[in-house]
C-alpha positions in Angstrom: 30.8 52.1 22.8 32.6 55.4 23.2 35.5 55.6 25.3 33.7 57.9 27.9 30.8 55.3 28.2 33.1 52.6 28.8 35.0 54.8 31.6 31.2 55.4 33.2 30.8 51.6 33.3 34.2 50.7 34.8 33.7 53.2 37.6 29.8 51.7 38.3 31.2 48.1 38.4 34.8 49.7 40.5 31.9 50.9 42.9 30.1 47.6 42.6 33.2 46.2 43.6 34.3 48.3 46.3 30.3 47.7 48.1 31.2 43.7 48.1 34.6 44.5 49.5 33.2 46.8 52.2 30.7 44.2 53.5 33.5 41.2 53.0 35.7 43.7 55.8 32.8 43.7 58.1 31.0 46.8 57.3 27.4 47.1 57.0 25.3 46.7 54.4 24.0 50.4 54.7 27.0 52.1 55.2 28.4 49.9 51.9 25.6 51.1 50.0 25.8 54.8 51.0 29.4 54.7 50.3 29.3 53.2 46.1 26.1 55.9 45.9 28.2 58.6 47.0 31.2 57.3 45.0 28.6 56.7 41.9 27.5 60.5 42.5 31.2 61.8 42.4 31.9 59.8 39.2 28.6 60.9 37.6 29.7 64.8 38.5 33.1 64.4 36.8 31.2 63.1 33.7 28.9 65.4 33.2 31.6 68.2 33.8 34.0 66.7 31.6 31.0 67.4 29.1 29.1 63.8 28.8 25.6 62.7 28.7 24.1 59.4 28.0 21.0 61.3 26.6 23.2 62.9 24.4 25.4 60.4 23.6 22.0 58.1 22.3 20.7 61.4 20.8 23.8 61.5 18.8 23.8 58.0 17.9 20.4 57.7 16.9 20.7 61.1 15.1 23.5 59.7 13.0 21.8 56.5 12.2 19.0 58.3 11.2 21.2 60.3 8.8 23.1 57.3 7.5 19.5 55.6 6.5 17.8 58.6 4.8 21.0 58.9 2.8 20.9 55.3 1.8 16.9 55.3 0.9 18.0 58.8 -0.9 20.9 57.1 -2.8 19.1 53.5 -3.4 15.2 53.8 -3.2 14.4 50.9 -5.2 15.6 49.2 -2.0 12.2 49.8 -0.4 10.4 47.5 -2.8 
């Protein structure tokens, strides 16, 4: 997992987090919600701006895999039988 995808899933579970805390300190449930969404939305911005994509990022990775198997079958095709 890239370093960027891991920073995406510790900000979901820091929002995760900060929902359970808000309804542990006597908020409501709606308000808790509304407030990780709108944190969620403001850490989805910055990763897209700072020029991140999961669709890219799996479009990449597949693309590459891709690549690396067609280069094997290439290099070894007796492999297939």
């Amino acid at each position: 997992m890239s370093e960027a995808s891991q920073t995406r899933r510790s900000d979901r579970e820091t929002a995760r987090e900060t929902k359970k805390t808000d309804i542990q300190n006597g908020e409501s449930r709606q308000d808790a919600k509304d407030a990780k969404h709108a944190l969620k939305s403001t850490d989805r911005a910055q990763w897209k701006a700072d020029g991140n994509s999961i669709g890219v990022t799996a479009d990449t990775t597949l693309s590459d895999a891709a690549k690396d198997v067609a280069t094997e079958i290439a290099d070894n095709p007796e492999s297939l039988l």
